[in-house]
N, C-alpha and C positions, 0 to 999 in steps of 0.2 A: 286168121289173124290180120288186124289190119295195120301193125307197126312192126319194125322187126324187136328184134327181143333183150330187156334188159337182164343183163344176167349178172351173180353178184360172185367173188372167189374169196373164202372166208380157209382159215389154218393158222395157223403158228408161224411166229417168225419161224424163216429158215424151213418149210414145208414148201414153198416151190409155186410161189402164188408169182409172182411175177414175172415166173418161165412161163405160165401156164395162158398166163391173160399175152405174153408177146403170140404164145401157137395155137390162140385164139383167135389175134389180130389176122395175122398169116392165112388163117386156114379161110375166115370170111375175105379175105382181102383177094388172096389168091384164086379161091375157088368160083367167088362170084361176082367179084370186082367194086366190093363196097369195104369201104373203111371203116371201122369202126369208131368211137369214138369212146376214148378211155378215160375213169376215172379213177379218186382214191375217196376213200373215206370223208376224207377234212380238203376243202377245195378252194378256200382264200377267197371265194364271191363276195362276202363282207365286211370290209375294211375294218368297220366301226368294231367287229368282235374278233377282232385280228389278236391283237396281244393276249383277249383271253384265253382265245387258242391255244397259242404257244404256251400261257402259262399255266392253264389247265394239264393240258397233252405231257409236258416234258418239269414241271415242278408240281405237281400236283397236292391240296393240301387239303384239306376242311373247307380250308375260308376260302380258299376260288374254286371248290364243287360244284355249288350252283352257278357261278356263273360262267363256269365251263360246259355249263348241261347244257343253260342259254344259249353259249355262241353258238355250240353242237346243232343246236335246235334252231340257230337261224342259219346257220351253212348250210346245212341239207336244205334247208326251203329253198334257199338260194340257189341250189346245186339239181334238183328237181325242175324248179321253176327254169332254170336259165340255160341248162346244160340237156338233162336227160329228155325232159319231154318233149322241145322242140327238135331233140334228135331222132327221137325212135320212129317219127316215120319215114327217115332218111334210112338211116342206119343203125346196126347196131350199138347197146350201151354195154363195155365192162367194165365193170368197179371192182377193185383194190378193196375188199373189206368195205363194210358198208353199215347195219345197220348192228348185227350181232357182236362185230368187235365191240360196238360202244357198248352193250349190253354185260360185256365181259371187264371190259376194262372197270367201269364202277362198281363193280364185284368187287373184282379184285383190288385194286387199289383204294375203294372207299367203303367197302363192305354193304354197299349199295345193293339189294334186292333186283333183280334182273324187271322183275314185274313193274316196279316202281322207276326205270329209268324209262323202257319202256312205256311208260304214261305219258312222258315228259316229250317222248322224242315222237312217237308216232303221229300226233297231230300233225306236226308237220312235212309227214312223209306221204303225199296221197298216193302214187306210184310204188307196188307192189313187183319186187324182180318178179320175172319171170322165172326163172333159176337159180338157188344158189347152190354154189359147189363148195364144197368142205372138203381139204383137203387132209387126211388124218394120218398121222405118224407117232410114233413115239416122243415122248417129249426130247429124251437123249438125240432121239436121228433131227431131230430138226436144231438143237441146240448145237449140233455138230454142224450142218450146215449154216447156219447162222452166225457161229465164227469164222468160218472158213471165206468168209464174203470178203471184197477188197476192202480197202481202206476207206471208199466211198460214201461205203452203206454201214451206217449208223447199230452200233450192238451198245444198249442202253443196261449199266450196272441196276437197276432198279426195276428192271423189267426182263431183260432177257439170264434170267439164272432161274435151275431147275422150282424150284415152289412156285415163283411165280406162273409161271409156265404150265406147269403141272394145274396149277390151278383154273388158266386159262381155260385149257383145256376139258376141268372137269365142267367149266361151264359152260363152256359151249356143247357141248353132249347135255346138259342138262336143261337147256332151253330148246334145244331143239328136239329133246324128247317129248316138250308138250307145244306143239307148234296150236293147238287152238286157242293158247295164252299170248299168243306172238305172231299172230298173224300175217301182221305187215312187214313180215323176215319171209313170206314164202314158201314156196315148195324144195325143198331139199335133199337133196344127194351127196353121198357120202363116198369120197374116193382114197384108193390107197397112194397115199401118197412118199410110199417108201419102195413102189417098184420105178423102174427107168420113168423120166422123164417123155419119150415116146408113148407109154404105155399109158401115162396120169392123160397124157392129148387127146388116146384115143378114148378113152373110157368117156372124159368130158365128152367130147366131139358126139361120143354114143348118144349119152344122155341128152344133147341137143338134139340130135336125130330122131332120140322115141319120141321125146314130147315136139314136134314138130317146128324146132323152135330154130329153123335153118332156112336160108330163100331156095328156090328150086332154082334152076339155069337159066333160067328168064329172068330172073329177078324177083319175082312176086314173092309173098309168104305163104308155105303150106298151110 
């Protein structure tokens, strides 16, 4: 490899994606002395499709669908172009959900066909992870974790209650059962993500190690 590796951490609120990308951080940071550099899904690069953001993401209707598919569609180009690719031959990229939340999200909230959002958003994604990791739980054990979060971290009535979630969840098992429809989501791995938190680290950390997607002690890429 001649960059190091974009890898992407996709689950349900409250499945442990944000522990997982910090003992990600750690583990490249500590082990070989490079930082990674972290992303989310939605990354503010373009002003101009700023509010459709917001008003797509957290009021979502009919009448701002497409133009929340748009802003979707020019953040990540922006987010690709300005962020990931000028990184990965520094260091590694991880992303906070990336291409299959959006995939799920207009599913679920706009009864949107997973194949048809994907139409919309792949053009502008040329950057393929390296990895994504899914992290999989019961819907209950993450709705569990998901309230129990401080006061900081946002639990949204419209979206984190069991249906929606449950549905989340069917969809994302359902696109990534046919990954030759989805390409541009990558190569994927499925982790449990209801044993310790130690455990979800080392299993990732594994799955970086088969596919050789780690630096050696020198620094270089396997």
């Amino acid at each position: 490899m001649d960059t190091f590796p974009f890898v992407v951490i996709e689950g349900l609120d409250g499945s442990g994606k944000t522990t997982l990308r910090k003992g990600l951080f750690r583990l490249f940071d500590n082990l070989y002395g490079v930082t990674p550099l972290s992303v989310l899904t939605t990354n503010w690069l373009d002003p101009e499709v700023a509010a459709d953001l917001v008003d797509g993401k957290y009021a979502p209707t009919e009448a701002n669908r497409d133009r929340y598919l748009a802003a979707l569609r020019a953040d990540k180009q922006a987010t690709v172009e300005r962020l990931i690719a000028p990184s990965l031959p520094l260091r590694p990229v991880i992303a906070d959900r990336w291409l299959l939340s959006e995939l799920a999200f207009f599913q679920v909230k706009h009864g949107q066909a997973p194949a048809d959002t994907y139409a919309e958003l792949a053009g502008a994604i040329d950057l393929v992870p390296d990895l994504t990791l899914i992290l999989e739980a019961a819907t209950s054990t993450s709705m569990q974790r998901a309230a129990s979060r401080g006061a900081g971290d946002a639990v949204r009535d419209d979206w984190d209650v069991v249906d929606v979630q449950t549905s989340v969840r069917a969809t994302y098992q359902a696109i990534t059962g046919n990954p030759v429809a989805f390409p541009k989501i990558g190569p994927t791995v499925r982790i449990d993500a209801a044993q310790p938190r130690a455990d979800v680290l080392a299993d990732a950390w594994r799955a970086l190690l088969e596919r050789g997607l780690t630096p050696d002690p020198e620094g270089s890429i396997r």
